[in-house]
C-alpha atoms as an extended CHARMM CRD file, in Angstrom:
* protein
*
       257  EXT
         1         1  UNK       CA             -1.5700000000       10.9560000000       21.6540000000  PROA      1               0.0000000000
         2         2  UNK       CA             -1.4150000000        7.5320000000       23.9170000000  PROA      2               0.0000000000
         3         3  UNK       CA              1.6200000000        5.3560000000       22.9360000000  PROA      3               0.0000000000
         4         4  UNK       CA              0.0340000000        1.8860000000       21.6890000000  PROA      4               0.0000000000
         5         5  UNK       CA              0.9550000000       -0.9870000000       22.0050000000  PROA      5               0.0000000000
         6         6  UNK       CA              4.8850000000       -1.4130000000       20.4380000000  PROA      6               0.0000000000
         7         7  UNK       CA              3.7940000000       -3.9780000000       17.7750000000  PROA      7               0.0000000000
         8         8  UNK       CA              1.0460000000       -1.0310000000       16.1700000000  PROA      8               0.0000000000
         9         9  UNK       CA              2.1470000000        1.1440000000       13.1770000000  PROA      9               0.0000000000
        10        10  UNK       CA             -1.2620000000        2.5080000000       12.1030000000  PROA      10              0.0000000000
        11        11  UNK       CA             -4.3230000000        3.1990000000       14.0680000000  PROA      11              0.0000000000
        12        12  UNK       CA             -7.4050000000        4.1280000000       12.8220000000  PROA      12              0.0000000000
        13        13  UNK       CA             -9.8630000000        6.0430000000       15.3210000000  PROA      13              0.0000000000
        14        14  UNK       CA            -13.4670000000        6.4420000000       14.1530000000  PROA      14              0.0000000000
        15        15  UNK       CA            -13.3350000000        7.4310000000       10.6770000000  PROA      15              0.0000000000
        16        16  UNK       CA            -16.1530000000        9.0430000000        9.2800000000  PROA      16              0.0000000000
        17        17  UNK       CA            -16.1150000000       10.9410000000        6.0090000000  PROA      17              0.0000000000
        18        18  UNK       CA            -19.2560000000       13.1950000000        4.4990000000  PROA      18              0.0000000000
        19        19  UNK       CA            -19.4110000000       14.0340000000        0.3940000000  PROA      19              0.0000000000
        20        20  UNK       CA            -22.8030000000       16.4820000000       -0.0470000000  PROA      20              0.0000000000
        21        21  UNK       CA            -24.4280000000       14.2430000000        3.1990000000  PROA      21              0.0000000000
        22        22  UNK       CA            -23.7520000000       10.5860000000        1.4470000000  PROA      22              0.0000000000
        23        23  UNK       CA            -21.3790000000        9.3900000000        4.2360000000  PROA      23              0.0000000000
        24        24  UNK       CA            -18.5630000000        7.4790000000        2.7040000000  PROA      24              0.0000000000
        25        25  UNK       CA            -17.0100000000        5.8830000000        5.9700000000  PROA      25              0.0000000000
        26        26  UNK       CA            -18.8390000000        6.0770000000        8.8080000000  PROA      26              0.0000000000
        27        27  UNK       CA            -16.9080000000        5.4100000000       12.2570000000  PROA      27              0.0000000000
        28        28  UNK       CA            -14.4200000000        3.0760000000       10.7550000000  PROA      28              0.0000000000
        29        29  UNK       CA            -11.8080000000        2.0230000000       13.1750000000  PROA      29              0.0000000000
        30        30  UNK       CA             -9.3950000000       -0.4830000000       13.3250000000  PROA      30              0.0000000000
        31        31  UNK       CA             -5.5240000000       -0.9140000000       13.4710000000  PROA      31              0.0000000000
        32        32  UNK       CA             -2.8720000000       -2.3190000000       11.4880000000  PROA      32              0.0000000000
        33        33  UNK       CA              0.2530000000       -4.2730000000       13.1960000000  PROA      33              0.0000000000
        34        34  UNK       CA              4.2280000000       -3.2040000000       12.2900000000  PROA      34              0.0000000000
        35        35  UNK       CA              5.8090000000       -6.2390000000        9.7920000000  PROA      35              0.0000000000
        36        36  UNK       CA              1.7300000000       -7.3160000000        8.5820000000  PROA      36              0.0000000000
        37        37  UNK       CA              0.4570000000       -7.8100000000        5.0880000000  PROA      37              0.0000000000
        38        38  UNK       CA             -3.1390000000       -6.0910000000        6.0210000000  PROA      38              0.0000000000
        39        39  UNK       CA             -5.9860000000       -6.1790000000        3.3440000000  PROA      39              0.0000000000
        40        40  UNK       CA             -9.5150000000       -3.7780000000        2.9570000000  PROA      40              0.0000000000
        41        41  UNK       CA            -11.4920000000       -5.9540000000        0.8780000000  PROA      41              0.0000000000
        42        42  UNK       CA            -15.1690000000       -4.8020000000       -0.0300000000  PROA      42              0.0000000000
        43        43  UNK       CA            -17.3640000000       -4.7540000000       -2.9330000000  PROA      43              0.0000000000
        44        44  UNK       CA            -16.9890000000       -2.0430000000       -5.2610000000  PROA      44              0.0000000000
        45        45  UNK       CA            -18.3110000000        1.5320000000       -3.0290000000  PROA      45              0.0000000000
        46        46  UNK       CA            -17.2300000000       -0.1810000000        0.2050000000  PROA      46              0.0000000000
        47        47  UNK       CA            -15.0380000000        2.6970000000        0.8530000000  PROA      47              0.0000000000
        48        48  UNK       CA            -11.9080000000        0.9850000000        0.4090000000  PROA      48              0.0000000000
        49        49  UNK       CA             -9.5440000000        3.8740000000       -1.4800000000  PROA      49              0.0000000000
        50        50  UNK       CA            -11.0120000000        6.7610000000        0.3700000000  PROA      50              0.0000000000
        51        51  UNK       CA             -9.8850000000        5.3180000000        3.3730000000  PROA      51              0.0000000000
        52        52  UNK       CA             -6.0220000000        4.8960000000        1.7650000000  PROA      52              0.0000000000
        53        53  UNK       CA             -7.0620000000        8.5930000000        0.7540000000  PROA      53              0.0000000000
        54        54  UNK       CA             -7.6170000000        9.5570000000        4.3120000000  PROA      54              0.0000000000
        55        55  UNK       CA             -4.5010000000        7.5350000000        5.3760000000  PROA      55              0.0000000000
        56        56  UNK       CA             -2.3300000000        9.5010000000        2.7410000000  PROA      56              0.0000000000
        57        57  UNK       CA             -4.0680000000       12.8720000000        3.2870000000  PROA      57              0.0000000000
        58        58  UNK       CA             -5.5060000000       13.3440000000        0.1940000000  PROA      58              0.0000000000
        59        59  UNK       CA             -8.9750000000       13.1880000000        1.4950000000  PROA      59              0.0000000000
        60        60  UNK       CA             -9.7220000000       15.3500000000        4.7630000000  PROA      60              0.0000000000
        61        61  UNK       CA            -11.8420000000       13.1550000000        7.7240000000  PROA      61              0.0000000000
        62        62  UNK       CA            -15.2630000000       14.4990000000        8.4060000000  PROA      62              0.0000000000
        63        63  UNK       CA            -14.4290000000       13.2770000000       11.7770000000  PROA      63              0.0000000000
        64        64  UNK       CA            -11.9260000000       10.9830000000       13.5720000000  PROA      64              0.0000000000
        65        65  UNK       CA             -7.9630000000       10.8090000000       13.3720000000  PROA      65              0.0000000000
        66        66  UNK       CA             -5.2880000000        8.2080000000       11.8460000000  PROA      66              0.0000000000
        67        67  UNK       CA             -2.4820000000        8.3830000000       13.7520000000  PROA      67              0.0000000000
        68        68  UNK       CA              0.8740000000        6.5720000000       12.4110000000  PROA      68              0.0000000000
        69        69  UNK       CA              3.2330000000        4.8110000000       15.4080000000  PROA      69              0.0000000000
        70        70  UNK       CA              6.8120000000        5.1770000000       13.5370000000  PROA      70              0.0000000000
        71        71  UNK       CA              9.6250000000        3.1510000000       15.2170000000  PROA      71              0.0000000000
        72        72  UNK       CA             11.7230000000        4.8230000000       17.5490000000  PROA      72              0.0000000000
        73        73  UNK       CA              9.9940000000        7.9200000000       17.2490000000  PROA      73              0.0000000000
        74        74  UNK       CA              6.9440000000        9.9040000000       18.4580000000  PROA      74              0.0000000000
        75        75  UNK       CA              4.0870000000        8.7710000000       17.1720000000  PROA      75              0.0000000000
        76        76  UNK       CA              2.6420000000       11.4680000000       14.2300000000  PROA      76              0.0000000000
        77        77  UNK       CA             -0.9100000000       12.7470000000       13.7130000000  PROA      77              0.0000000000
        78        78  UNK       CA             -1.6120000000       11.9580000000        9.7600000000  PROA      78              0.0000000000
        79        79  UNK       CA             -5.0830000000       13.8280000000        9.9120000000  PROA      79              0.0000000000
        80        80  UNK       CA             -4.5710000000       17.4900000000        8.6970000000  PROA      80              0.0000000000
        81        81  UNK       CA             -0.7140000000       16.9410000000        7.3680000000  PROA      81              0.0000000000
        82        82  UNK       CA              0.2760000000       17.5710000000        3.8520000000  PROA      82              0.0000000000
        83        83  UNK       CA              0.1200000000       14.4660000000        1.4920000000  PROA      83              0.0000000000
        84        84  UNK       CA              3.8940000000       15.5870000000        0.5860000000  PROA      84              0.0000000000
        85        85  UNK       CA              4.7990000000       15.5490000000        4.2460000000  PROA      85              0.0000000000
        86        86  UNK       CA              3.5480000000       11.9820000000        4.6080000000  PROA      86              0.0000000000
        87        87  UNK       CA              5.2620000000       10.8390000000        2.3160000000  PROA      87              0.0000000000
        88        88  UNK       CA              8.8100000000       12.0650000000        4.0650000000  PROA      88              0.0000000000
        89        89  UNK       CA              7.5930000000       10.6520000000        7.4100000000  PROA      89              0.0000000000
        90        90  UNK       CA              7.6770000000        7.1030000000        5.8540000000  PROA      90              0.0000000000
        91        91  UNK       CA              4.3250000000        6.2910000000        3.9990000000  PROA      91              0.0000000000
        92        92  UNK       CA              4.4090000000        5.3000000000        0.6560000000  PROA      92              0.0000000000
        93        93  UNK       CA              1.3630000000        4.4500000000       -1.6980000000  PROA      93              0.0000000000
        94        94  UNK       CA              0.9960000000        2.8020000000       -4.8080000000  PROA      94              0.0000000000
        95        95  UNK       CA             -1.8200000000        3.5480000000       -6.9750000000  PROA      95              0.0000000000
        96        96  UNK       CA             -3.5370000000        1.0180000000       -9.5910000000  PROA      96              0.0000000000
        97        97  UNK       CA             -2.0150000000        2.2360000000      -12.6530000000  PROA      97              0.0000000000
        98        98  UNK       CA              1.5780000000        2.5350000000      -12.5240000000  PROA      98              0.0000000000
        99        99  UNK       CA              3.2490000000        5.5360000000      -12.8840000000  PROA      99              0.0000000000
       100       100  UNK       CA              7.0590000000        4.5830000000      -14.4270000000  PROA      100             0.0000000000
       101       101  UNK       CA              8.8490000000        6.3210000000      -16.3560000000  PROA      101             0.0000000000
       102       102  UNK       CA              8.7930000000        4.8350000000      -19.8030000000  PROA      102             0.0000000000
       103       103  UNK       CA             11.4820000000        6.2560000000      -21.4850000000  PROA      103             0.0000000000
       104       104  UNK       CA             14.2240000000        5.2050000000      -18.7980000000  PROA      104             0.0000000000
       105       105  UNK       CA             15.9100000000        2.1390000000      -17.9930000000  PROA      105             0.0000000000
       106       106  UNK       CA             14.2600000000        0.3280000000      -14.6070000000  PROA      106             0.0000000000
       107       107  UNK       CA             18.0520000000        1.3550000000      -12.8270000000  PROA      107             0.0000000000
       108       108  UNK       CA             17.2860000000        4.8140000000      -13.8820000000  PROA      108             0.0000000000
       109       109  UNK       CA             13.5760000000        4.8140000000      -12.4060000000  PROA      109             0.0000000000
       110       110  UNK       CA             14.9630000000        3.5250000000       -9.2180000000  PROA      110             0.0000000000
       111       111  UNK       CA             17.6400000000        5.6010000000       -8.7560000000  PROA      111             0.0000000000
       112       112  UNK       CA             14.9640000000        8.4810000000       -9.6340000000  PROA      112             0.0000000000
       113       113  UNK       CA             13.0080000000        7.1930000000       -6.7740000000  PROA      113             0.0000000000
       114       114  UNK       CA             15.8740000000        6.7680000000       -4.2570000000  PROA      114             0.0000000000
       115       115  UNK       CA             15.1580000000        9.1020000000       -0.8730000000  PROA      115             0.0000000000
       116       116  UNK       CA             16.6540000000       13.1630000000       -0.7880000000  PROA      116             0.0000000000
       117       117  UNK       CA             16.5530000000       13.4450000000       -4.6300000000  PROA      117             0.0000000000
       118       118  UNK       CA             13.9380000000       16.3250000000       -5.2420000000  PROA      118             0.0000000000
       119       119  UNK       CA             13.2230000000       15.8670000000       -8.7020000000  PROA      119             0.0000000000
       120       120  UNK       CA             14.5050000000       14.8870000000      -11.9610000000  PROA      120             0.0000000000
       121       121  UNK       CA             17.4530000000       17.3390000000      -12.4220000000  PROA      121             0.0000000000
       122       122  UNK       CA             18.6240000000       16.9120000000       -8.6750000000  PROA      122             0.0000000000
       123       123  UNK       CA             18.7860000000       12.8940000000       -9.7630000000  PROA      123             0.0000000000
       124       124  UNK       CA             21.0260000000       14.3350000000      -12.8800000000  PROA      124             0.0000000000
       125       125  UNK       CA             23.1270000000       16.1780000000      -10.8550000000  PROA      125             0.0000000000
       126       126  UNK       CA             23.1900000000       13.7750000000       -7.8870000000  PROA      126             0.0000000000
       127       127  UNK       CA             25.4860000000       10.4520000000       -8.5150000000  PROA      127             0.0000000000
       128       128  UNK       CA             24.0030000000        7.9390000000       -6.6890000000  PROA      128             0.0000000000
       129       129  UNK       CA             26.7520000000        6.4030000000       -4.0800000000  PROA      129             0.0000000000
       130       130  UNK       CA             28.1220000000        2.9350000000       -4.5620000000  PROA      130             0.0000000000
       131       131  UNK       CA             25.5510000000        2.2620000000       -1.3160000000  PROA      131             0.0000000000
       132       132  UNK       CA             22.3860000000        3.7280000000       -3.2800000000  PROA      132             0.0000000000
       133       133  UNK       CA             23.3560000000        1.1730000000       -5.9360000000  PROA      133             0.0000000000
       134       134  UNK       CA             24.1790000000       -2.2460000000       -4.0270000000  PROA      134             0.0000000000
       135       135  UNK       CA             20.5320000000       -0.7830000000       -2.5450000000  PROA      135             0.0000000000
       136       136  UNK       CA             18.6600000000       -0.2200000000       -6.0070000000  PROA      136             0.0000000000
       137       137  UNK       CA             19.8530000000       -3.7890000000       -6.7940000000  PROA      137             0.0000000000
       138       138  UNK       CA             19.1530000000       -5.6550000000       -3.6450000000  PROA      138             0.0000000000
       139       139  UNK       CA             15.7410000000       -4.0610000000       -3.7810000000  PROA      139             0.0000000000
       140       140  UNK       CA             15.5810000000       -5.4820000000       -7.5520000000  PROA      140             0.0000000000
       141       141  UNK       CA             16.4080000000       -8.6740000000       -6.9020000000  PROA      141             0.0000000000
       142       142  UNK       CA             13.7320000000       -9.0110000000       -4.1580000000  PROA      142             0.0000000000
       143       143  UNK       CA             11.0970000000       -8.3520000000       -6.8810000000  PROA      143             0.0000000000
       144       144  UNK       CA             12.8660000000      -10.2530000000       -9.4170000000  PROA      144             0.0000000000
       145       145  UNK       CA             13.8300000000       -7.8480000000      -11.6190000000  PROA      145             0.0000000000
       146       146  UNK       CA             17.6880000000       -7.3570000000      -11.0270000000  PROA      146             0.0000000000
       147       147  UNK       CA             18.0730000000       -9.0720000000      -14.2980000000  PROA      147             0.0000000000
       148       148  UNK       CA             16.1200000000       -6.2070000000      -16.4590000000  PROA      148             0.0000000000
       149       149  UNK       CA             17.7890000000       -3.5910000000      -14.7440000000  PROA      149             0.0000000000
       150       150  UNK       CA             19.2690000000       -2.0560000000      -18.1250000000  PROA      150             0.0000000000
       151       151  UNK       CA             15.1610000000       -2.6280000000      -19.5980000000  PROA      151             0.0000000000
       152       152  UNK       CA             13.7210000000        0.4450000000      -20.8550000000  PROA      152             0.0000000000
       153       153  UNK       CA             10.5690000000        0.3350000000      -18.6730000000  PROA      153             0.0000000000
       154       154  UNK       CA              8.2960000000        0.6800000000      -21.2370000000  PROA      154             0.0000000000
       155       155  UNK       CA              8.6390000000       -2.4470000000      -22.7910000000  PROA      155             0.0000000000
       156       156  UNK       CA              8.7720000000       -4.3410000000      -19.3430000000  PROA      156             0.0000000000
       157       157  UNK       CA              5.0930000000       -6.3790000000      -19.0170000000  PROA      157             0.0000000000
       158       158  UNK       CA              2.1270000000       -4.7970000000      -17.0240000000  PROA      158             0.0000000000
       159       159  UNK       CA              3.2350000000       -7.0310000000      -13.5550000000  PROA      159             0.0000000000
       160       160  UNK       CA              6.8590000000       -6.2380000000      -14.0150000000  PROA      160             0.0000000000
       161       161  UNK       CA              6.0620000000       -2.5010000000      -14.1080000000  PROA      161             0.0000000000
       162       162  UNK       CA              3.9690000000       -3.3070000000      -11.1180000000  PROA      162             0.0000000000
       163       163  UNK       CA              6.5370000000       -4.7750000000       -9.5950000000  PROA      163             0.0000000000
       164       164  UNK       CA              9.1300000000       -2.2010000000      -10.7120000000  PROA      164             0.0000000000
       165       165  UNK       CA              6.6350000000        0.2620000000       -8.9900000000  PROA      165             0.0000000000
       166       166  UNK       CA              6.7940000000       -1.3780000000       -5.7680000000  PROA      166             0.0000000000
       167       167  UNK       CA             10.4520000000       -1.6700000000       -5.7300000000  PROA      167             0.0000000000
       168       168  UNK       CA             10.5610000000        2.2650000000       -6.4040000000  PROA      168             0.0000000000
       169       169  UNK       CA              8.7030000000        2.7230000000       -3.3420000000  PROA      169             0.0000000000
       170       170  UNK       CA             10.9230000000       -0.0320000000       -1.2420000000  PROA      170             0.0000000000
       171       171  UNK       CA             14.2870000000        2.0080000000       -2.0490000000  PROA      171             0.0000000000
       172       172  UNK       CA             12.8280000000        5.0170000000       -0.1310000000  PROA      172             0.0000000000
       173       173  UNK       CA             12.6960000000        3.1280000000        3.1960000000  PROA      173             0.0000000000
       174       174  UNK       CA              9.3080000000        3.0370000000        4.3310000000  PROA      174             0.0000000000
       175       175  UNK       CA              7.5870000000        1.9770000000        7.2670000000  PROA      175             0.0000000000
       176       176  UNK       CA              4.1540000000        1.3700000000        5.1070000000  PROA      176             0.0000000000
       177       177  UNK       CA              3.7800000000        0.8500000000        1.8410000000  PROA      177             0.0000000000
       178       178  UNK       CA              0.3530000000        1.3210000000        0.7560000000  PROA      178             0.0000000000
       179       179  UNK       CA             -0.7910000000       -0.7800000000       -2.5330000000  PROA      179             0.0000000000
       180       180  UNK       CA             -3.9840000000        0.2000000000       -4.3560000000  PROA      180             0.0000000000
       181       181  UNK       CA             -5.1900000000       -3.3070000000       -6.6540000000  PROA      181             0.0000000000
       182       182  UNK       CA             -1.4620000000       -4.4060000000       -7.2880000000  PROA      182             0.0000000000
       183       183  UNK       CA             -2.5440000000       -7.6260000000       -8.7550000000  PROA      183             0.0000000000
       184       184  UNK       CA             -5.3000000000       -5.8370000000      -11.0380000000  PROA      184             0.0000000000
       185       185  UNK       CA             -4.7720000000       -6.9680000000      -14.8780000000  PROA      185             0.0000000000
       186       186  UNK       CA             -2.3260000000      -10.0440000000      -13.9660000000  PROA      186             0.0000000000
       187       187  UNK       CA             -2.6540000000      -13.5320000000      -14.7010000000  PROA      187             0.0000000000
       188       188  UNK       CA             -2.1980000000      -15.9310000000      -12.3700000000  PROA      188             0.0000000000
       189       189  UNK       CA              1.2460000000      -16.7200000000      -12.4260000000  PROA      189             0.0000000000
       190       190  UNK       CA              2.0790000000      -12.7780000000      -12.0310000000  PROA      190             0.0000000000
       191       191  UNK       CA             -0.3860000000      -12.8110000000       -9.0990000000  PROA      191             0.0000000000
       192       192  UNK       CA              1.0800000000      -15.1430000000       -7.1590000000  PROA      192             0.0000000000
       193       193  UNK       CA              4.4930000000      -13.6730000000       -7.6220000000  PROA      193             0.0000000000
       194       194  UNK       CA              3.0910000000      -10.1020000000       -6.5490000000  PROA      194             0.0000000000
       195       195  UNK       CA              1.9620000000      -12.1820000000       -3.0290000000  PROA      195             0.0000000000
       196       196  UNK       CA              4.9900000000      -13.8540000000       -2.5280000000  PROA      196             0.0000000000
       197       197  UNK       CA              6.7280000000      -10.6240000000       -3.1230000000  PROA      197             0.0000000000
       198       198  UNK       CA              4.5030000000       -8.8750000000       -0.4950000000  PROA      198             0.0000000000
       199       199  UNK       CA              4.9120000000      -11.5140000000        2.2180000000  PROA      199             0.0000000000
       200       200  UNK       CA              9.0680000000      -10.8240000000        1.4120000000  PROA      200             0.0000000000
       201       201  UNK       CA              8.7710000000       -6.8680000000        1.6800000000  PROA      201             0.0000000000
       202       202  UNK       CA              6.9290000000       -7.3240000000        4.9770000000  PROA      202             0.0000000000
       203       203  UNK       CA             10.0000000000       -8.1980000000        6.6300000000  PROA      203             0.0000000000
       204       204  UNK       CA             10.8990000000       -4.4680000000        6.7240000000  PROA      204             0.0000000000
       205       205  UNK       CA              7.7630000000       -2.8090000000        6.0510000000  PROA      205             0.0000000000
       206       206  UNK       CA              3.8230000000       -2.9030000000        6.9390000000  PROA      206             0.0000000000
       207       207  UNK       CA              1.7820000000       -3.0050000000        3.8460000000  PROA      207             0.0000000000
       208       208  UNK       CA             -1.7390000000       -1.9130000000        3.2350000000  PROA      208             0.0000000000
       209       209  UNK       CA             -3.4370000000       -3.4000000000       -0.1230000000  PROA      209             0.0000000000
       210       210  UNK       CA             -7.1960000000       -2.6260000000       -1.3210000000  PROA      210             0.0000000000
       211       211  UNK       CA             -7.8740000000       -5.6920000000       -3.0600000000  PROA      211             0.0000000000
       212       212  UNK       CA            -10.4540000000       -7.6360000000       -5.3840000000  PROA      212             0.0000000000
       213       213  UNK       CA             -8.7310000000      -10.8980000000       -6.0630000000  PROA      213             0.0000000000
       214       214  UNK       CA             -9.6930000000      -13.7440000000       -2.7750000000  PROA      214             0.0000000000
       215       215  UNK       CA             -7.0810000000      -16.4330000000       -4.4700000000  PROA      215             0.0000000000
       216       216  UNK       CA             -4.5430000000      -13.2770000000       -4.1990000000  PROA      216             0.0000000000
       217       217  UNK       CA             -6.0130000000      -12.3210000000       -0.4160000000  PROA      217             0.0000000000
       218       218  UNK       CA             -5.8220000000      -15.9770000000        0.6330000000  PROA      218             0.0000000000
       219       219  UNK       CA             -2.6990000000      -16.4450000000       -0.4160000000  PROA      219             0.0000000000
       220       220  UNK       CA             -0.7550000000      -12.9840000000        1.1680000000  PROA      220             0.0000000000
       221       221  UNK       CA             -3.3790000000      -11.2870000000        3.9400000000  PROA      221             0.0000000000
       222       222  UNK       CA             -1.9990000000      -11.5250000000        7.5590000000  PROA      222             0.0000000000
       223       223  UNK       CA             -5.0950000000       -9.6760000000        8.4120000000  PROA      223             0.0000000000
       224       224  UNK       CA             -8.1450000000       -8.7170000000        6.5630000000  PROA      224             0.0000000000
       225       225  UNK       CA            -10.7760000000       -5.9180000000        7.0870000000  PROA      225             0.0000000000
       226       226  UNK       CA            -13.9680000000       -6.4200000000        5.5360000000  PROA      226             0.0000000000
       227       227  UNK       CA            -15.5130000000       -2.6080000000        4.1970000000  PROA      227             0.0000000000
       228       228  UNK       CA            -19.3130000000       -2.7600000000        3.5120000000  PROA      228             0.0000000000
       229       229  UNK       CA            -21.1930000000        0.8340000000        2.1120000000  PROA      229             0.0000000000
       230       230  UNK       CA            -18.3590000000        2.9460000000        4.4790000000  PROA      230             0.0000000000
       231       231  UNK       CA            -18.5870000000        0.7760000000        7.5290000000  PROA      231             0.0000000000
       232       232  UNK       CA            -16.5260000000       -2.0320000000        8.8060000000  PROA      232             0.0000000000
       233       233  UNK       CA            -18.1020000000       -5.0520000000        8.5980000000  PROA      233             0.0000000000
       234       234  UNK       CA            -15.5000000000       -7.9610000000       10.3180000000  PROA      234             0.0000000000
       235       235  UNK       CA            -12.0540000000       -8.1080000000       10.6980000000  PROA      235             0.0000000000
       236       236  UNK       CA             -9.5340000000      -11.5050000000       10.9310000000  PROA      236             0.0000000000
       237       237  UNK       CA             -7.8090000000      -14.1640000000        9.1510000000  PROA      237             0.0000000000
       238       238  UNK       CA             -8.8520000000      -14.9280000000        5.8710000000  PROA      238             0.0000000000
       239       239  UNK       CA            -10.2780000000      -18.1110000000        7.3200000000  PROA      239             0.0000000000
       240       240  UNK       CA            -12.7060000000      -16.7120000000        9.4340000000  PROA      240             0.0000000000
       241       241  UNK       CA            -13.7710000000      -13.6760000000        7.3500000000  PROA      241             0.0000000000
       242       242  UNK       CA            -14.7000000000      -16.2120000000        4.2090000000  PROA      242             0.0000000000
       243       243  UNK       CA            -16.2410000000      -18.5430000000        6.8720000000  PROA      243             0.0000000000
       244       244  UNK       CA            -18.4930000000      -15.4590000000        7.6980000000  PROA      244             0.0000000000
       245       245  UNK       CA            -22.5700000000      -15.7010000000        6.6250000000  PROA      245             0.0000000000
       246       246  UNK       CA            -22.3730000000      -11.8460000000        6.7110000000  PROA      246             0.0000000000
       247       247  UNK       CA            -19.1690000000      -11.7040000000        4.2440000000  PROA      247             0.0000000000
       248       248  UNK       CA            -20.7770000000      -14.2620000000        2.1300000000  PROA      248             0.0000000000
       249       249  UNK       CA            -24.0360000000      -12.4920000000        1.6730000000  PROA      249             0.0000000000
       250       250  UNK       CA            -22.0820000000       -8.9150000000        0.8610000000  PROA      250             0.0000000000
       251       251  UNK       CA            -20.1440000000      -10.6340000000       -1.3940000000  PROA      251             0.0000000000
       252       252  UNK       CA            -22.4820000000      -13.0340000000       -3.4760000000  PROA      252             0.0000000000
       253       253  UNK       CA            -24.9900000000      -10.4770000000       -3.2540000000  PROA      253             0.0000000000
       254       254  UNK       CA            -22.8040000000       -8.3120000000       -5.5180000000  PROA      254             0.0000000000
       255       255  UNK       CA            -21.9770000000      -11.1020000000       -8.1770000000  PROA      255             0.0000000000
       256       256  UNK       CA            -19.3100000000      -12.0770000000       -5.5870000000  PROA      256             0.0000000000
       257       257  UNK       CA            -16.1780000000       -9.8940000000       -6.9190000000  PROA      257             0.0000000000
């Protein structure tokens, strides 16, 4: 494995992924720079999650390799690991419906979520450290949500649980954080607050995000990859993507997402 370039996290080396000979992704490549907000936008059957499946391991390649760069380290073949093992090297993902845990406070999911505990009765057990605390807080606070720390989560609104979500993954330190439709189901106001939080988080981590919303891509993308049926269509600023006759046509020819 060739050592990239310092400021790449993810690469992404001709992708191509078979179901019963309809080709999902077909020879997608790309990579995704350390400290970037980088979107997949597509219309619906672009591709989009199986490649964050591939990414995460839950889908097996038909061909090709994603290979994660971490920092300081050796850089770490992703194709053929365990999803569970990926997760411990530093990638985290987010999928579209949150998974909290109702019934506990939003300290009490974070501190569920905080790195070495194995389950629920280790986090019993295990007192989190007056570190692990000023941590769960900080990480709150960045999200906005320090305030509703003693919330149950279940009665926290569908963004805040979003957000909550995000923040559970933040605590555990990774070096991508991989969001599946975060702003799916929010109005406005919650939208923009999910981008401004993702342009703060990117200070310490890369983040992926499969996304619908253009006001929500405009507003957060550093880069954007454009999926059309499994292949990669352009990649750039938002500017230039949206500027795009190709884009345009994908896009308005599907009732323009």
């Amino acid at each position: 494995m060739s050592k990239l370039n310092e400021d790449t996290v993810l690469a992404i080396n001709n992708i191509s992924v078979c179901f019963d000979g309809f080709y999902a992704l077909t020879e997608v490549k790309t990579s995704v720079k350390r400290n970037t907000v980088h979107f997949f936008i597509g219309p619906n059957g672009a591709g989009k999650t199986t490649l964050l499946d591939i990414i995460c391991a839950k889908t097996k390649p038909t061909s090709g390799t994603v290979i994660f760069y971490p920092k300081g380290r050796e850089p770490v073949r992703l194709t053929g690991m365990k999803e569970y093992k990926i997760v411990t090297e530093g990638i985290g993902r987010k999928f579209q419906v949150p998974s909290v845990f109702v019934n506990l406070t939003v300290e009490e999911n974070m501190i569920l979520s905080l790195k070495g505990h194995k389950g629920i009765l280790d986090s019993i057990f295990h007192k989190p450290s007056k570190e692990d605390m000023a941590d769960i807080h900080s990480t709150l606070k960045r999200v906005g949500l320090d305030d509703r720390a003693d919330v149950r989560a279940g009665s926290l609104a569908h963004g805040e649980k979003q957000w909550l979500e995000i923040a559970m993954q933040l605590v555990q330190k990774p070096e991508i954080i991989m969001l599946d439709e975060p702003a799916a189901g929010m109005g406005k106001p919650e939208t923009f607050k999910t981008g401004e939080i993702l342009k703060e988080i990117k200070k310490e981590c890369t983040v992926i995000v499969i996304e619908h919303d253009m006001d929500f891509v405009k507003q957060a993308a550093d880069i954007v990859t454009v999926l059309h049926e499994g292949k990669m269509l352009m990649e750039g600023n938002i500017t230039d993507v949206l500027a795009d006759k190709t884009v345009q046509a994908v896009y308005l020819g599907r009732g323009g997402e």
